[in-house]
PDB file of N, CA, C, O and CB in Angstrom:
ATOM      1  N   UNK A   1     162.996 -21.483 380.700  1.00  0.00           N
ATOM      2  CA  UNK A   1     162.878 -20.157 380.121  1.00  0.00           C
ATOM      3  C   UNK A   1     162.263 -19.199 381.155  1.00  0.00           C
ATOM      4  O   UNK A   1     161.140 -19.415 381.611  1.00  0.00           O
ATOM      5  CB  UNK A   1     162.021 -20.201 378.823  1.00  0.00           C
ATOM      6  N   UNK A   2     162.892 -18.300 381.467  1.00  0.00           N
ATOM      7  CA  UNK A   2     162.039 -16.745 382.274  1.00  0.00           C
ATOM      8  C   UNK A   2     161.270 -15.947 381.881  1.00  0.00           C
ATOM      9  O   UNK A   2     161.692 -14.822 381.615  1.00  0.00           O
ATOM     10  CB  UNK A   2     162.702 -15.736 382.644  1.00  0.00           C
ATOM     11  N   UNK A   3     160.147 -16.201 381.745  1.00  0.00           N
ATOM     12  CA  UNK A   3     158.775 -15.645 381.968  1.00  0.00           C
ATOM     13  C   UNK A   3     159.502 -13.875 381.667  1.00  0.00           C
ATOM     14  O   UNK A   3     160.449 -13.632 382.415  1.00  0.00           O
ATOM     15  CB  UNK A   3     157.929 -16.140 383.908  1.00  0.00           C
ATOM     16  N   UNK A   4     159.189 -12.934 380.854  1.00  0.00           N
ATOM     17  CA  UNK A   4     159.386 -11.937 380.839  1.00  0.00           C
ATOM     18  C   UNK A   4     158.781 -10.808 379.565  1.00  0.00           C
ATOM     19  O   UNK A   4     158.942 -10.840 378.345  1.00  0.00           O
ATOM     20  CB  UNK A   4     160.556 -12.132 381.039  1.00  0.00           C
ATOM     21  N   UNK A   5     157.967  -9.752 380.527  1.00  0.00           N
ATOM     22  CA  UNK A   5     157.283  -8.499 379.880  1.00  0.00           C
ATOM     23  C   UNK A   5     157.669  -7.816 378.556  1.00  0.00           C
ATOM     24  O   UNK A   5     156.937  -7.201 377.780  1.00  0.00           O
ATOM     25  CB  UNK A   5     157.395  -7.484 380.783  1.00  0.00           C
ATOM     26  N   UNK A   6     159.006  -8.067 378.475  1.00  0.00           N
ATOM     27  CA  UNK A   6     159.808  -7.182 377.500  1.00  0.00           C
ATOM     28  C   UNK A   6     158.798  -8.126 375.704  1.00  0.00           C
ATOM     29  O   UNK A   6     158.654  -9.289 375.327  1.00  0.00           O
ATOM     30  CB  UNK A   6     162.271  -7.583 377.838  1.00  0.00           C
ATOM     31  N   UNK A   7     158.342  -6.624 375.115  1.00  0.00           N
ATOM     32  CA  UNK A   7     158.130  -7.103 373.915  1.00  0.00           C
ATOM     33  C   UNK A   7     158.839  -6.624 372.897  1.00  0.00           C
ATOM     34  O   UNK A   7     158.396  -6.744 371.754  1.00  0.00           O
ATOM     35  CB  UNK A   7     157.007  -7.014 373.646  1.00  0.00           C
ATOM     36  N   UNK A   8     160.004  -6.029 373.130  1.00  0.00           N
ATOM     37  CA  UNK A   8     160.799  -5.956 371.913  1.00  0.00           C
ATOM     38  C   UNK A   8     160.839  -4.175 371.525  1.00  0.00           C
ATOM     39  O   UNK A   8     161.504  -3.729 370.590  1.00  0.00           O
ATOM     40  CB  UNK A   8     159.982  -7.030 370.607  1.00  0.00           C
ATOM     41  N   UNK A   9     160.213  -3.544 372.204  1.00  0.00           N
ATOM     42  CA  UNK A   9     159.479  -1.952 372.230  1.00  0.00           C
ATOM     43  C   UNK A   9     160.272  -1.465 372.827  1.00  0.00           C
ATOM     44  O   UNK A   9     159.551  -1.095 373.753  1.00  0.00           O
ATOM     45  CB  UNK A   9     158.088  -1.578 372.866  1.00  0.00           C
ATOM     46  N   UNK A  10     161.375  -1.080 373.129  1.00  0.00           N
ATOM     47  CA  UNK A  10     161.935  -0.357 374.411  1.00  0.00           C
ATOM     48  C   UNK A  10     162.461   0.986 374.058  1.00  0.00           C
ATOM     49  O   UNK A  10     163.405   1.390 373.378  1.00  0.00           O
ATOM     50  CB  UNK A  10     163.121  -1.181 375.114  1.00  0.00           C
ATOM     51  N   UNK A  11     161.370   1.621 374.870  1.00  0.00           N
ATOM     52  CA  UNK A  11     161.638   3.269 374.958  1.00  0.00           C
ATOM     53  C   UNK A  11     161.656   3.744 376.294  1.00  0.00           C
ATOM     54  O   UNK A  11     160.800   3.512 377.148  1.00  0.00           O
ATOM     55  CB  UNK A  11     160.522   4.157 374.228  1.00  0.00           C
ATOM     56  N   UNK A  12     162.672   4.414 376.419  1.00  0.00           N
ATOM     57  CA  UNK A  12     162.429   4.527 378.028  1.00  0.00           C
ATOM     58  C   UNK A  12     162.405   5.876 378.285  1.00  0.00           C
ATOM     59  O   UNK A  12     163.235   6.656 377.819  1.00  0.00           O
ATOM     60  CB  UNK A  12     163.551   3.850 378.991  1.00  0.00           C
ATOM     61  N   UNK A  13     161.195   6.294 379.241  1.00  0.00           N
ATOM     62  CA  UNK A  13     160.970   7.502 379.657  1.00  0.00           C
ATOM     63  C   UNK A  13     161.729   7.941 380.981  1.00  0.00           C
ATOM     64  O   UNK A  13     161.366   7.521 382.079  1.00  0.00           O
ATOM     65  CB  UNK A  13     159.606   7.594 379.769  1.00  0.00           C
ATOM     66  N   UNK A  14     162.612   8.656 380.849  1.00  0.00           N
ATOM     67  CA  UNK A  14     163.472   9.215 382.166  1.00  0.00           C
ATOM     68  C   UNK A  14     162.716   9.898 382.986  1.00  0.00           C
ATOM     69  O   UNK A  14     162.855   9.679 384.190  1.00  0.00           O
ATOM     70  CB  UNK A  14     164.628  10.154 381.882  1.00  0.00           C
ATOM     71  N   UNK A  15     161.748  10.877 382.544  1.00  0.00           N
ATOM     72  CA  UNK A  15     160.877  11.228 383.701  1.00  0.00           C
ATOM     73  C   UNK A  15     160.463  10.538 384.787  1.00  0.00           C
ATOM     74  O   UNK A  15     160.599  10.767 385.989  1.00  0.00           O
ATOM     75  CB  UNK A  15     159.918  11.527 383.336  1.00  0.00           C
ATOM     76  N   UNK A  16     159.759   9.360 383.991  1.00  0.00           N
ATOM     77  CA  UNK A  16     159.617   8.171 384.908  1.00  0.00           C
ATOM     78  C   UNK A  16     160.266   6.957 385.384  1.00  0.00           C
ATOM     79  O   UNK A  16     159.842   6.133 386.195  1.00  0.00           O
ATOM     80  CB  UNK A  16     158.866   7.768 384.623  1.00  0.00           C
ATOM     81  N   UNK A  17     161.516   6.990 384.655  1.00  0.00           N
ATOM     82  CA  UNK A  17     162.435   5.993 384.815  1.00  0.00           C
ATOM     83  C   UNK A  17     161.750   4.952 384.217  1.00  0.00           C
ATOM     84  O   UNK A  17     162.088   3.971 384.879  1.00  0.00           O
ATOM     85  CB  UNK A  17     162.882   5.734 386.185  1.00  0.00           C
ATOM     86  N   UNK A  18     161.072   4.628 383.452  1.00  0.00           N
ATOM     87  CA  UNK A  18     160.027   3.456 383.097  1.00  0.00           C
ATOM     88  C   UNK A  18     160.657   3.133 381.444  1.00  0.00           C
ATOM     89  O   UNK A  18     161.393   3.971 380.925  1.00  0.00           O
ATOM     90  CB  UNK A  18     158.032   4.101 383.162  1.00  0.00           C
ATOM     91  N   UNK A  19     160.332   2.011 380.798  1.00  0.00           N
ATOM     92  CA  UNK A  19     160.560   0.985 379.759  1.00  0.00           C
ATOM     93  C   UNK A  19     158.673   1.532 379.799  1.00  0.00           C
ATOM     94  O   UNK A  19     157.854   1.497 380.718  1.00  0.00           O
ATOM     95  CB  UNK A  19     161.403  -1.030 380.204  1.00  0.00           C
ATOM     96  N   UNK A  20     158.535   2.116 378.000  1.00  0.00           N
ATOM     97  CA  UNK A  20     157.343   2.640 377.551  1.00  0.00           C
ATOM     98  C   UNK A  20     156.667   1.080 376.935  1.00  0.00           C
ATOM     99  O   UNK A  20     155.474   0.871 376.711  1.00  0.00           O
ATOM    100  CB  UNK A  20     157.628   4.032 376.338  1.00  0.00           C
ATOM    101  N   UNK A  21     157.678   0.216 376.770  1.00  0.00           N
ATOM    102  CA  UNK A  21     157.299  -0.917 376.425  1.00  0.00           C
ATOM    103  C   UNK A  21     156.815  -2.319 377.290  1.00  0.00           C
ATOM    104  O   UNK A  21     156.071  -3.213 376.888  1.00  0.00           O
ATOM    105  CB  UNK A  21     158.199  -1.092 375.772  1.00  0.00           C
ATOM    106  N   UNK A  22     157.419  -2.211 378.465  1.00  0.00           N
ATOM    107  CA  UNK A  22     157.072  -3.210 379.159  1.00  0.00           C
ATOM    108  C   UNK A  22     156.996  -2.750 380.361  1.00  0.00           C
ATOM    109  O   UNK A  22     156.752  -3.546 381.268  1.00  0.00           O
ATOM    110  CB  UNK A  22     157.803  -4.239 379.040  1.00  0.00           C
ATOM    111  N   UNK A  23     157.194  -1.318 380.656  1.00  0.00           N
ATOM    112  CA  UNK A  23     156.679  -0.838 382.160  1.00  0.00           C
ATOM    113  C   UNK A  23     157.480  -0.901 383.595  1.00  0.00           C
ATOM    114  O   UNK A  23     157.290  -0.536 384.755  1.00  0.00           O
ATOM    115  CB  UNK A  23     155.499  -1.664 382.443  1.00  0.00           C
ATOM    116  N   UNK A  24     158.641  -1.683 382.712  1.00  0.00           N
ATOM    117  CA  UNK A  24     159.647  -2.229 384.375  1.00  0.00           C
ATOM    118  C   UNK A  24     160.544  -0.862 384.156  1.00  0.00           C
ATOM    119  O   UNK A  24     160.660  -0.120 383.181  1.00  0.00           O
ATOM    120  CB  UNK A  24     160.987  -4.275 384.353  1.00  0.00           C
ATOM    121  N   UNK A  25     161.276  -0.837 385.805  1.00  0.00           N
ATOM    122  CA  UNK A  25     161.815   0.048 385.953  1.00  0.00           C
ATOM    123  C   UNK A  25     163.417  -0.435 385.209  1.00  0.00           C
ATOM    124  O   UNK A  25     163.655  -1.609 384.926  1.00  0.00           O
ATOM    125  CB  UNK A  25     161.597   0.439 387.418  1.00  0.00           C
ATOM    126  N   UNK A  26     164.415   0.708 384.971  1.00  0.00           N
ATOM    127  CA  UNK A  26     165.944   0.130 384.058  1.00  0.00           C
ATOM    128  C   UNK A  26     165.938  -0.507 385.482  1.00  0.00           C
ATOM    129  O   UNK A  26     165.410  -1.573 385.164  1.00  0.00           O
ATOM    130  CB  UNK A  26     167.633   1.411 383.339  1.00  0.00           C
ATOM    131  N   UNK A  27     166.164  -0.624 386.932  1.00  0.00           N
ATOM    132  CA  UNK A  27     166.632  -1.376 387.780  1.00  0.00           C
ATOM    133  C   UNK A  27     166.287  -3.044 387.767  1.00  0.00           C
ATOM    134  O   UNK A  27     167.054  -4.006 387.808  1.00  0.00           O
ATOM    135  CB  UNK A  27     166.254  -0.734 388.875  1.00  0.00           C
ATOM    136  N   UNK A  28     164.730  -2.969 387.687  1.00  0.00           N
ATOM    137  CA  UNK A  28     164.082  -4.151 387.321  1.00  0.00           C
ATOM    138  C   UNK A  28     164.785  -4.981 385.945  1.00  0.00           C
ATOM    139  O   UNK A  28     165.272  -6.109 385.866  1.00  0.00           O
ATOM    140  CB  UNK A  28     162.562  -3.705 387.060  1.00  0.00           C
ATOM    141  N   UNK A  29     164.605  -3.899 384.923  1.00  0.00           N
ATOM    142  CA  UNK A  29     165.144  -5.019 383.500  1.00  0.00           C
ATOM    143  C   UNK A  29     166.697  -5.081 383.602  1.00  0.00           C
ATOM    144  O   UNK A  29     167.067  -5.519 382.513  1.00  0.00           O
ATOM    145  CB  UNK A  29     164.728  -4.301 381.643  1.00  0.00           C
ATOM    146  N   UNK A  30     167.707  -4.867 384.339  1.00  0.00           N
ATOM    147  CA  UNK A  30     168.798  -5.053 384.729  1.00  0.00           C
ATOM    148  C   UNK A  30     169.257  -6.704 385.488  1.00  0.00           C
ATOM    149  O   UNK A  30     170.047  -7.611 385.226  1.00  0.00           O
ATOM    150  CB  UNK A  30     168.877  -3.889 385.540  1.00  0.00           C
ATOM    151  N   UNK A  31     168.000  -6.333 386.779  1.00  0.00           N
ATOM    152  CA  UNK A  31     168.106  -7.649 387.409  1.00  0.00           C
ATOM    153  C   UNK A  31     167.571  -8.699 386.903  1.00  0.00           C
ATOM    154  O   UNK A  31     168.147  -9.743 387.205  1.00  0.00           O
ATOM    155  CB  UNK A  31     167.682  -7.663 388.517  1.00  0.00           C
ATOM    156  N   UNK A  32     166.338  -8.826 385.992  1.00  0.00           N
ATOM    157  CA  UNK A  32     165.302  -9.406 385.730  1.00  0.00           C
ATOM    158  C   UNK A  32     166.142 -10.917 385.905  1.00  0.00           C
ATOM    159  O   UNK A  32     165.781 -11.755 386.730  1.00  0.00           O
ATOM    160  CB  UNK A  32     164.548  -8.897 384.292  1.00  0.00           C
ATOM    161  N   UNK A  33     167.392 -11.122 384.928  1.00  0.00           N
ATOM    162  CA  UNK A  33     167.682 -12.225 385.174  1.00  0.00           C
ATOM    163  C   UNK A  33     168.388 -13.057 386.432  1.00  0.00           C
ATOM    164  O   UNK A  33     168.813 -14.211 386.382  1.00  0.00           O
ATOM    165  CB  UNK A  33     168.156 -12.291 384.321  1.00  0.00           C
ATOM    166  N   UNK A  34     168.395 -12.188 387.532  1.00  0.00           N
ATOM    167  CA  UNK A  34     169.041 -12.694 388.700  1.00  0.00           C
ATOM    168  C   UNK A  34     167.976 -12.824 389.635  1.00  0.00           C
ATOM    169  O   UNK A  34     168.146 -13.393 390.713  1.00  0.00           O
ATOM    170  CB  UNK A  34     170.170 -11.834 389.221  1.00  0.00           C
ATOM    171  N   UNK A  35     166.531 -12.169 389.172  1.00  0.00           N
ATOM    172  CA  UNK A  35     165.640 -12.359 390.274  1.00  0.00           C
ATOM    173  C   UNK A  35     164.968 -14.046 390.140  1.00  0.00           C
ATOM    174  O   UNK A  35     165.083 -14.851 389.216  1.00  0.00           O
ATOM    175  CB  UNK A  35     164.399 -11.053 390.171  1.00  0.00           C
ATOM    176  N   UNK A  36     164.186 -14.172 391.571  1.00  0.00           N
ATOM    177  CA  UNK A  36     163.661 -15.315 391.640  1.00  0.00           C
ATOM    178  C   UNK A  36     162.199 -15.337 391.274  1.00  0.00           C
ATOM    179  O   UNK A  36     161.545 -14.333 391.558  1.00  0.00           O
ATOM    180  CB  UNK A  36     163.909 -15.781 392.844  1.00  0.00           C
ATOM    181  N   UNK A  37     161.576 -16.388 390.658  1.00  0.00           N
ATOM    182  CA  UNK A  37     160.729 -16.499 390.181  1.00  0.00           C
ATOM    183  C   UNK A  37     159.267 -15.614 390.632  1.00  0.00           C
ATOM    184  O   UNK A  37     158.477 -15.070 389.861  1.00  0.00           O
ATOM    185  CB  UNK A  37     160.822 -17.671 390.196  1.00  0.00           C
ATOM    186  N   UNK A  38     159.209 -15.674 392.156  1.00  0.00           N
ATOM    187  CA  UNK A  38     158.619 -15.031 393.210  1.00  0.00           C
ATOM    188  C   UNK A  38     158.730 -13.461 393.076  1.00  0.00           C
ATOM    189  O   UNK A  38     157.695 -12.816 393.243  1.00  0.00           O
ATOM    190  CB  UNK A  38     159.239 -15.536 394.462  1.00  0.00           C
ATOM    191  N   UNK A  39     160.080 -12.696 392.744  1.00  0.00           N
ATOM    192  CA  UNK A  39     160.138 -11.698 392.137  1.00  0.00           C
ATOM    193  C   UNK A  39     160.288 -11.473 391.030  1.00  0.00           C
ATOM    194  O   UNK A  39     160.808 -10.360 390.960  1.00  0.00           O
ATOM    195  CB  UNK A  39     160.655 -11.238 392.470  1.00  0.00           C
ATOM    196  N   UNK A  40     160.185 -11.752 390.374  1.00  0.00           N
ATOM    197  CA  UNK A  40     159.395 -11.355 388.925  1.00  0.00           C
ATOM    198  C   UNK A  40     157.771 -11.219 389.023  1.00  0.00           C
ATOM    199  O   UNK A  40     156.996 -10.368 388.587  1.00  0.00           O
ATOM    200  CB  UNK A  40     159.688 -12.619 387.735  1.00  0.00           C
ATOM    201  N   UNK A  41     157.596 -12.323 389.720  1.00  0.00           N
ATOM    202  CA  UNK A  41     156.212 -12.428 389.825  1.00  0.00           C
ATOM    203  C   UNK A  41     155.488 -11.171 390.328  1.00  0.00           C
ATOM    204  O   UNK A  41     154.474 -10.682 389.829  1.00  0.00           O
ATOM    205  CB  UNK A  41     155.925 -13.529 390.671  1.00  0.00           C
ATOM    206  N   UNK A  42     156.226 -10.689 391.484  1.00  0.00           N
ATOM    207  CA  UNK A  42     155.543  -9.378 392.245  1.00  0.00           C
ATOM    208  C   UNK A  42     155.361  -8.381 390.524  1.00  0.00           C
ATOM    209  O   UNK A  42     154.290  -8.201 389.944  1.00  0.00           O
ATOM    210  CB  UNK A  42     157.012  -8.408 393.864  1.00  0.00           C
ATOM    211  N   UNK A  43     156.760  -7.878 390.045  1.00  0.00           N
ATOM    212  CA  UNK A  43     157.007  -6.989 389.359  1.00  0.00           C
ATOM    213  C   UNK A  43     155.351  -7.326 388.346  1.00  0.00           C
ATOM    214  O   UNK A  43     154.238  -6.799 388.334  1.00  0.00           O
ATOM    215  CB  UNK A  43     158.702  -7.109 388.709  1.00  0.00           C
ATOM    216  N   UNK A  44     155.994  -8.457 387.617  1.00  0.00           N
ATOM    217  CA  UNK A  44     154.503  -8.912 386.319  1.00  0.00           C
ATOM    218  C   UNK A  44     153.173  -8.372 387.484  1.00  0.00           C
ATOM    219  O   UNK A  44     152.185  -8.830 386.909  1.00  0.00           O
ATOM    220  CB  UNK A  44     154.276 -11.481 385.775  1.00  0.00           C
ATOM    221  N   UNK A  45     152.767  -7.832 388.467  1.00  0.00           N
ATOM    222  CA  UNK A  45     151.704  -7.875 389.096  1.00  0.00           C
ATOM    223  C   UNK A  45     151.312  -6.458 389.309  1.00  0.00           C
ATOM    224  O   UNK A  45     150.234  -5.928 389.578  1.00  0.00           O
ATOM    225  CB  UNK A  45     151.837  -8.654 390.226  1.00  0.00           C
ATOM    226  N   UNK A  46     152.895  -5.858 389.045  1.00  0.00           N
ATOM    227  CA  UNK A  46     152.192  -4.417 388.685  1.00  0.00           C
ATOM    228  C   UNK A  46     152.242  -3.482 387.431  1.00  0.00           C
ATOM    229  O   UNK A  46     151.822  -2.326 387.389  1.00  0.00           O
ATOM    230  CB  UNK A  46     152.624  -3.579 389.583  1.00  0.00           C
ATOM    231  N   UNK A  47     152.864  -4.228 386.359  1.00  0.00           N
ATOM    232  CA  UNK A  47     153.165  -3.927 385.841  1.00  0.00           C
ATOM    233  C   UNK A  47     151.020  -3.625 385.081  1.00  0.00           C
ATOM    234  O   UNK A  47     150.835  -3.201 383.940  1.00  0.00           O
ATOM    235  CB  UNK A  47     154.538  -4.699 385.529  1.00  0.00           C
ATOM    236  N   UNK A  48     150.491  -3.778 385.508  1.00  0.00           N
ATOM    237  CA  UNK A  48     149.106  -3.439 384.548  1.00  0.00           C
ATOM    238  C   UNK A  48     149.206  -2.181 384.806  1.00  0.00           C
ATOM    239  O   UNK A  48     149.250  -1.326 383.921  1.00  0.00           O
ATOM    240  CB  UNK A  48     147.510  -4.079 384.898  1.00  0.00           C
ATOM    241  N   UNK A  49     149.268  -1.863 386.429  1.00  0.00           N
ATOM    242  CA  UNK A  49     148.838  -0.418 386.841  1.00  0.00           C
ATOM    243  C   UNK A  49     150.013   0.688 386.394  1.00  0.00           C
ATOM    244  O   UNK A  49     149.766   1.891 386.300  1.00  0.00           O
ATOM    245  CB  UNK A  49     148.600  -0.365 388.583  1.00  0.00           C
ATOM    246  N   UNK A  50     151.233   0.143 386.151  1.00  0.00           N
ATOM    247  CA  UNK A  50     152.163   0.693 385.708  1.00  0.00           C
ATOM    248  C   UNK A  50     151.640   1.241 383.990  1.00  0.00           C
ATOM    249  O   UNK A  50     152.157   2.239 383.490  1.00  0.00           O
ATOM    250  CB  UNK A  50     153.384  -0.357 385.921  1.00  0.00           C
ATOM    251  N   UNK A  51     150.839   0.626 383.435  1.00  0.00           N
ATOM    252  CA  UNK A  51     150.642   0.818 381.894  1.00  0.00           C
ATOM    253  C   UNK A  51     149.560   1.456 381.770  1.00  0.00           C
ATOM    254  O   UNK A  51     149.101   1.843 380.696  1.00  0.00           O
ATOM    255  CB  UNK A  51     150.557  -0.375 381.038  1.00  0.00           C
ATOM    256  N   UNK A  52     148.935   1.659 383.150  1.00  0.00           N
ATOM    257  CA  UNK A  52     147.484   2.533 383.215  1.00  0.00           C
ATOM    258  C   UNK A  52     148.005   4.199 383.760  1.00  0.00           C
ATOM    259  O   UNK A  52     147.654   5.293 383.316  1.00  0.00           O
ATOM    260  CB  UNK A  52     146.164   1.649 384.631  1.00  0.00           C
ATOM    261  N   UNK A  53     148.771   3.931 384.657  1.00  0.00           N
ATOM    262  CA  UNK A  53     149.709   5.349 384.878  1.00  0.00           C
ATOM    263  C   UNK A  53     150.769   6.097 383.488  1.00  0.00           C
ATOM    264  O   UNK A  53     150.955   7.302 383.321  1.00  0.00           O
ATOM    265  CB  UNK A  53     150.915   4.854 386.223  1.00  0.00           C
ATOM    266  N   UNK A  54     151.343   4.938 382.619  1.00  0.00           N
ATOM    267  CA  UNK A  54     151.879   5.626 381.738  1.00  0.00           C
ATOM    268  C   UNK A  54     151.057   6.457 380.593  1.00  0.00           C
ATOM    269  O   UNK A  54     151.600   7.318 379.901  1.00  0.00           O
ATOM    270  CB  UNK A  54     152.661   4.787 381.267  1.00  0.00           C
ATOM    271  N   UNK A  55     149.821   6.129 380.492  1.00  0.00           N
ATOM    272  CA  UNK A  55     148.936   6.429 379.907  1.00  0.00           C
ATOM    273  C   UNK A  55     148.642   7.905 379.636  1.00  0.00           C
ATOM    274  O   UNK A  55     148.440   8.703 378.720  1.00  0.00           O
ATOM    275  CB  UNK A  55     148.136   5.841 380.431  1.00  0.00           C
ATOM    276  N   UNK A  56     148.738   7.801 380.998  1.00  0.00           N
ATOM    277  CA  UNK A  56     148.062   9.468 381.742  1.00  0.00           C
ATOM    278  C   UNK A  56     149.133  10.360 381.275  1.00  0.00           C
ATOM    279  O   UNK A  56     150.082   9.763 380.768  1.00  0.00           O
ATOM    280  CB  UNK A  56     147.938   9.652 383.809  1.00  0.00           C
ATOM    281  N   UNK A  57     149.250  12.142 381.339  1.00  0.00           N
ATOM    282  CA  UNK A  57     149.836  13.038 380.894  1.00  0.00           C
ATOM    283  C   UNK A  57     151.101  13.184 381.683  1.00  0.00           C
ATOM    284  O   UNK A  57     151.003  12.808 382.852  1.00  0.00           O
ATOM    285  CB  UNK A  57     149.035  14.066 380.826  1.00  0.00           C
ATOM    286  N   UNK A  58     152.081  13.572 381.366  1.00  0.00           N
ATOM    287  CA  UNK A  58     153.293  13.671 382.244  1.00  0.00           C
ATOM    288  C   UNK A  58     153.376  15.326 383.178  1.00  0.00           C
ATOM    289  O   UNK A  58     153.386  16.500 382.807  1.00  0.00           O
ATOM    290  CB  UNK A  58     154.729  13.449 381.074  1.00  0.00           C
ATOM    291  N   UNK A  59     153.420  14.720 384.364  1.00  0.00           N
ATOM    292  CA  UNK A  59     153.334  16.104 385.027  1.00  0.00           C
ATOM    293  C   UNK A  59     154.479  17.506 384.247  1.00  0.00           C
ATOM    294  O   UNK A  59     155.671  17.628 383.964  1.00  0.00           O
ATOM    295  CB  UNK A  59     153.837  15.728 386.820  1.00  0.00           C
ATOM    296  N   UNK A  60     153.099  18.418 384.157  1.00  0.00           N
ATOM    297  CA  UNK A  60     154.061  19.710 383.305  1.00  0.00           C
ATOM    298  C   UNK A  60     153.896  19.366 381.821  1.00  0.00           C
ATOM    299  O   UNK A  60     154.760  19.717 381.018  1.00  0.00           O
ATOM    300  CB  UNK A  60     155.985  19.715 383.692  1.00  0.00           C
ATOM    301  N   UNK A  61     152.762  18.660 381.421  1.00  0.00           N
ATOM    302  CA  UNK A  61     152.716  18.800 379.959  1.00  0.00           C
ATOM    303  C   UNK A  61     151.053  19.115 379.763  1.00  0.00           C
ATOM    304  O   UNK A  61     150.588  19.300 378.638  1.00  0.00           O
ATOM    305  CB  UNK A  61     153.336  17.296 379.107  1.00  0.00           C
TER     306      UNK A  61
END
């Protein structure tokens, strides 16, 4: 089984190109299943700071 962020939430903000739910970029949750374990791994590693930036106000609001 592949280890993966997605909780079932998926809203995606185009401003940021970001999944409001699990923080990966649409490029990332596209590949997710062709990447290697090693990359996923990077992604899961930023995905905290990714959920600490979505947080914050969107430039122009």
């Amino acid at each position: 089984m592949i280890e993966s962020p997605c909780i079932k939430l998926c809203r995606i903000d185009a401003d940021r190109n970001l999944c409001l739910g699990c923080h990966r970029t649409l490029a990332e949750i596209a590949a997710w299943g062709r990447m290697t374990p090693d990359a996923r791994a990077r992604v899961m590693a930023v995905l905290p700071a990714r959920q600490d930036a979505s947080d914050m106000p969107r430039r122009g609001s």
